[in-house]
N, C-alpha and C positions, 0 to 999 in steps of 0.2 A: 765425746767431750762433755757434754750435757745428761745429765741423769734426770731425763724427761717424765719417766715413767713415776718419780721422786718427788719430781716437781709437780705434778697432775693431785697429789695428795695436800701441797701444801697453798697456805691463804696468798693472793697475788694484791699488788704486786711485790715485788722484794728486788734486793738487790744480791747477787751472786757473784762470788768470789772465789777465784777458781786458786785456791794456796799452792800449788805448784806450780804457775805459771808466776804466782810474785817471787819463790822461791830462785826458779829460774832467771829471772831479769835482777834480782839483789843478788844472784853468784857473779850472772856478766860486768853489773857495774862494779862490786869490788873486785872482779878479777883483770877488770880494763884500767880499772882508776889506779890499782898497786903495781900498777907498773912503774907510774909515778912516783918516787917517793916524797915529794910534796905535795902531790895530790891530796884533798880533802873533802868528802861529798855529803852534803849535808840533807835528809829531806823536807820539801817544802810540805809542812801540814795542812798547810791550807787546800792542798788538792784531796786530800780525803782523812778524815783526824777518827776513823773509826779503830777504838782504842784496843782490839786484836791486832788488829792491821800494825799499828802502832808498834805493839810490840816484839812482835815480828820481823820490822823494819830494826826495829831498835839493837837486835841480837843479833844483826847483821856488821854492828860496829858504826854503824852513820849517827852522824848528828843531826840538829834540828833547825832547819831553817821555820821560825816563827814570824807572827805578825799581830799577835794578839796576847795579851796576856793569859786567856786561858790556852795558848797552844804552847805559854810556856808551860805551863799547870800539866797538858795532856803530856807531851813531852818527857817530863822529868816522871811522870807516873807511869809510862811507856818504859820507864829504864833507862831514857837517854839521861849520860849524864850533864848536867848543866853548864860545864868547859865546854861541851861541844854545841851546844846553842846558839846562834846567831838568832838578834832580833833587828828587823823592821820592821818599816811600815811609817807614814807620813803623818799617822796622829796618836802614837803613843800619851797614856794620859799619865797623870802625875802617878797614883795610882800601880798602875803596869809598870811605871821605871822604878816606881820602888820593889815590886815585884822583883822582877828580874835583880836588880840588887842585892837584894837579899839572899837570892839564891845565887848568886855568884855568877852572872851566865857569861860565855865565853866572850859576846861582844855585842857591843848596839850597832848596828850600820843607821849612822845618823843622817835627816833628809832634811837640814834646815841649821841655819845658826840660831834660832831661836828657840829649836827640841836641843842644841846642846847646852846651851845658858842651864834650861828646862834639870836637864839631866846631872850637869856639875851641881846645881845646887842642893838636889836633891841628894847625890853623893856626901858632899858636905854635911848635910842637917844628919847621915846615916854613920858618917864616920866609914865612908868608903870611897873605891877607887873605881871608874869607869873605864873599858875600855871599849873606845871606840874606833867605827871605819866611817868616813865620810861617804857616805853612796851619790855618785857621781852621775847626773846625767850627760851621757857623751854625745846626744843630737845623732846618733846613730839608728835608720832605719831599717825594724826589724821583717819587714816586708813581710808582716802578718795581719790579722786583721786590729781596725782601729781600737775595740775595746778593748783589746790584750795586748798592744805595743804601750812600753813604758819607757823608751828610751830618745824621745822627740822632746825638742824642746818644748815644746808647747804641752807638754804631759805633766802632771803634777807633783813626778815623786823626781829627788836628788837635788842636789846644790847644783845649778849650773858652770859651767869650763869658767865664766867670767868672776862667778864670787868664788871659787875653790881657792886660790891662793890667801883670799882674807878670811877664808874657813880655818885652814892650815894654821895661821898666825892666833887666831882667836884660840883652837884648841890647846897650844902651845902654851899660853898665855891660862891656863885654868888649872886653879889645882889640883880638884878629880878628876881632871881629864886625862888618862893616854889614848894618844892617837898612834894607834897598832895596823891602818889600811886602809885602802881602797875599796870599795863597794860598787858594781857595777851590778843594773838585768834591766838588758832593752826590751823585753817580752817575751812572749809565749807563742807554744808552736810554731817555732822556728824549722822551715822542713831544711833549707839550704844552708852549709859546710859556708858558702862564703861569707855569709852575716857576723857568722863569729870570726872570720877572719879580717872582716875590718873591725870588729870591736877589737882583736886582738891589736890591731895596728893603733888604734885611738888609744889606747892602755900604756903601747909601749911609748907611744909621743909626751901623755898626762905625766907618767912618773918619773920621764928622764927630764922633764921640765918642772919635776917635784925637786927633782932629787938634793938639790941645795940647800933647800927649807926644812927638808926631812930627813936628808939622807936613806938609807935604804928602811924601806918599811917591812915592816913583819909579816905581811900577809896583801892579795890580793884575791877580793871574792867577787868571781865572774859571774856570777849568780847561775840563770839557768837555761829555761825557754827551750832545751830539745824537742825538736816535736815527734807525734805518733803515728802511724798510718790510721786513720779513721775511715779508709774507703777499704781496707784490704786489711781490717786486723784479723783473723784468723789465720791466714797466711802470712804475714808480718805481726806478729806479737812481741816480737822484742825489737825496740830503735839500733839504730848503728853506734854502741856507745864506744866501740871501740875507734873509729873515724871523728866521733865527735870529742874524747878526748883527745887525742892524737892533734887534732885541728889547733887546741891552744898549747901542745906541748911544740908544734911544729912554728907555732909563730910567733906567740910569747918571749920576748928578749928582756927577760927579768936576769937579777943575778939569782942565784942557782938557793940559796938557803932563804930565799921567799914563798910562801906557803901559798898554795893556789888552793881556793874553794869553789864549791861548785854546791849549787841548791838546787838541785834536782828534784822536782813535783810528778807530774803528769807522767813523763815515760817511765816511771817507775812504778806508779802504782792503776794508770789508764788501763789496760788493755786487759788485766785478771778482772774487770769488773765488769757485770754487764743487768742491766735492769730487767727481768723476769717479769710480764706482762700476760694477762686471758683478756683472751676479745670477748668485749660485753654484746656487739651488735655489730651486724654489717648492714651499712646504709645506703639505699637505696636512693640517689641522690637526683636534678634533670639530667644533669652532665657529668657526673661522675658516682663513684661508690668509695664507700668513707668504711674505715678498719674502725670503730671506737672502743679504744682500750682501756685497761680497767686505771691504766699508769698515765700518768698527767705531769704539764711544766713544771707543779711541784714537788716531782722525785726528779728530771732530770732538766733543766733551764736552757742547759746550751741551745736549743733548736729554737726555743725562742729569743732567747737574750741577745745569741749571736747568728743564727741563722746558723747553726752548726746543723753536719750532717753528719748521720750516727747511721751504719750500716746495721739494717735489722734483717733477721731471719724467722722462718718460721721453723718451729720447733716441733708439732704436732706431725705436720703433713709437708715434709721437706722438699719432697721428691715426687710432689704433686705434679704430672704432667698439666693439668689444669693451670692456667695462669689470668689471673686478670688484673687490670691497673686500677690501682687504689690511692685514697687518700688515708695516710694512718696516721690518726689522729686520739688524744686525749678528752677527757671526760670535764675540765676545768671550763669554768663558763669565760672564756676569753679565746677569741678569736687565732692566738698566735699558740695556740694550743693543738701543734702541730708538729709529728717527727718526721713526714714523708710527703712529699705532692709528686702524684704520678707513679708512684711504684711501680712497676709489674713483680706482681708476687704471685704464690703456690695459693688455689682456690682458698677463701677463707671462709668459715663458719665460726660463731657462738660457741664460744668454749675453746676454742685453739691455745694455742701457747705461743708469744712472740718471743726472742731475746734483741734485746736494744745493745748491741755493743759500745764497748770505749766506755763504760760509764763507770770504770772506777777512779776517775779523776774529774773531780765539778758535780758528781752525782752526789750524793749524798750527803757530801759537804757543805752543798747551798741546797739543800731539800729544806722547805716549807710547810708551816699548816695551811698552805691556805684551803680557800672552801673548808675550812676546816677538817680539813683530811688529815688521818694520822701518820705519823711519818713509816715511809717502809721497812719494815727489818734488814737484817741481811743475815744471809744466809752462807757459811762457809764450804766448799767442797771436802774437807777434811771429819765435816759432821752430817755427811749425810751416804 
């Protein structure tokens, strides 16, 4: 799977991208979503915007789920075209909505009465037309961890179940406003089929309790949160997309020429990616011994940020009957600069090769200078 002997030649660390395995997971989700034929699946750039990748995705027929105005920028430069753009995000600046205006993008999913005032008027001064979705918080827990659930009340993105009805009337009410839909996403890495089965149930209660104010709406965007096996990706590389669409085609009580979307991130582009790593030192520790790699929290955060676990292997010496327990660890002067506690791995030495799985989603998209470190490359399977 790894062309180690490839990798022993080139500077560490890097990020690797195995293009046949994203090849493979962009056949399954359009060949699970076109079943549907209002199915609509959009990628979330925010989970990794590196601008091959991008266009790869893009050739695949999906559209753009953004959040930034430069992800509309990558996006349309990716080849997607600008119809298929969805944008959020709860602080769009004046700036970015003229952006996306300009370029015509297929819809705002708006997260406030005060971003759509924001947005009519600037439509207005442009001599255009806004379409927008209200992105709805449904109080529906995603029973994932705190920093990646978005659909609690108490979480900062969507118009609440209580002010939605005077959203509805206000959009109504504005002249470059259409309101074309719903916007829902309670979070990320969602592992359980029943989370989206109560959102599906919270959805069909929202717009049969719209329905009089709106009559039938153009679109509903479920947003995303599938999540990936992170203990066991080798062996599970690709998620259950066909269960997981299936899940809102089987609960969903929409009428039937309602457009369902989906903004799929992480299980589409997670598991082709994985962080390429040389051990600088094994440290002699009182009570333990420490792996120190040359790759630190600022190529991949998850393990700090969220206490994420990312299954690592050794690459060098696989099958090393030798095993000892380790701490593997990064180079960054901060304490939470940590991928593993307790390991039991294949003996290690100075100069090994690690691979850090799962990191082609949140890896290089939130990669930093810090310590002043330069960012890592990446490396494609396809060029080497």
């Amino acid at each position: 799977m790894f062309p180690v002997d490839k990798f022993q030649s080139l500077h560490t660390p890097f990020y690797y991208y195995d293009i046949a395995l994203l090849r493979n997971t962009l056949n399954a989700v359009v060949a699970e979503s076109r079943k549907y034929p209002n199915y609509h699946v959009h990628y979330a750039i925010k989970a990794n915007h590196d601008p091959r990748l991008l266009s790869l995705i893009a050739s695949y027929g999906l559209g753009a789920d953004c959040v930034s105005g430069g992800e509309i920028i990558a996006a349309i430069h990716a080849g997607i075209p600008a119809s298929k753009i969805v944008y959020a995000g709860v602080g769009k600046s004046d700036r970015e909505i003229a952006l996306a205006l300009e370029n015509e993008i297929g819809c705002f999913n708006v997260e406030s009465l005060a971003e759509l005032h924001v947005i009519n008027e600037i439509a207005l001064t442009m001599n255009k037309r806004a379409c927008v979705a209200f992105r709805v918080n449904p109080d529906v827990d995603a029973h994932t961890h705190e920093k990646i659930t978005t659909g609690l009340s108490e979480n900062k993105f969507g118009i609440s179940l209580a002010h939605l009805s005077k959203a509805v009337t206000e959009a109504q009410r504005l002249s470059a406003i259409d309101l074309v839909g719903l916007h829902f996403h309670i979070g990320s890495q969602i592992e359980h089929m029943h989370v989206f089965q109560t959102l599906c149930d919270r959805i069909n209660t929202i717009v049969d309790q719209l329905k009089d104010e709106v009559g039938v709406l153009k679109s509903i965007n479920v947003g995303g949160g599938l999540g990936v096996d992170y203990r066991h990706p080798l062996e599970h590389p690709l998620p259950d997309f066909a269960n997981y669409f299936h899940t809102f085609y089987s609960n969903l009580r929409l009428p039937q020429e309602i457009e369902i979307h989906f903004e799929l991130g992480r299980s589409i582009i997670c598991q082709c990616g994985h962080l390429i790593s040389r051990v600088l030192y094994v440290k002699e520790g009182e009570a333990k011994k420490f792996i120190i790699l040359d790759a630190g929290m600022n190529d991949l955060i998850r393990p700090a940020m969220y206490g994420a676990r990312h299954h690592i292997t050794h690459l060098t010496a696989p099958d090393n009957p030798k095993r000892e327990i380790y701490d593997i660890v990064g180079p960054i002067c901060e304490s939470s600069d940590i991928f593993a506690i307790a390991e039991q791995f294949p003996f290690t030495k100075r100069g090994d090769l690690l691979a850090i799985h799962s990191a082609g989603a949140y890896g290089q998209s939130m990669a930093s200078g810090y310590n002043s470190r330069p960012l890592a490359p990446a490396i494609y399977s396809e060029e080497l």
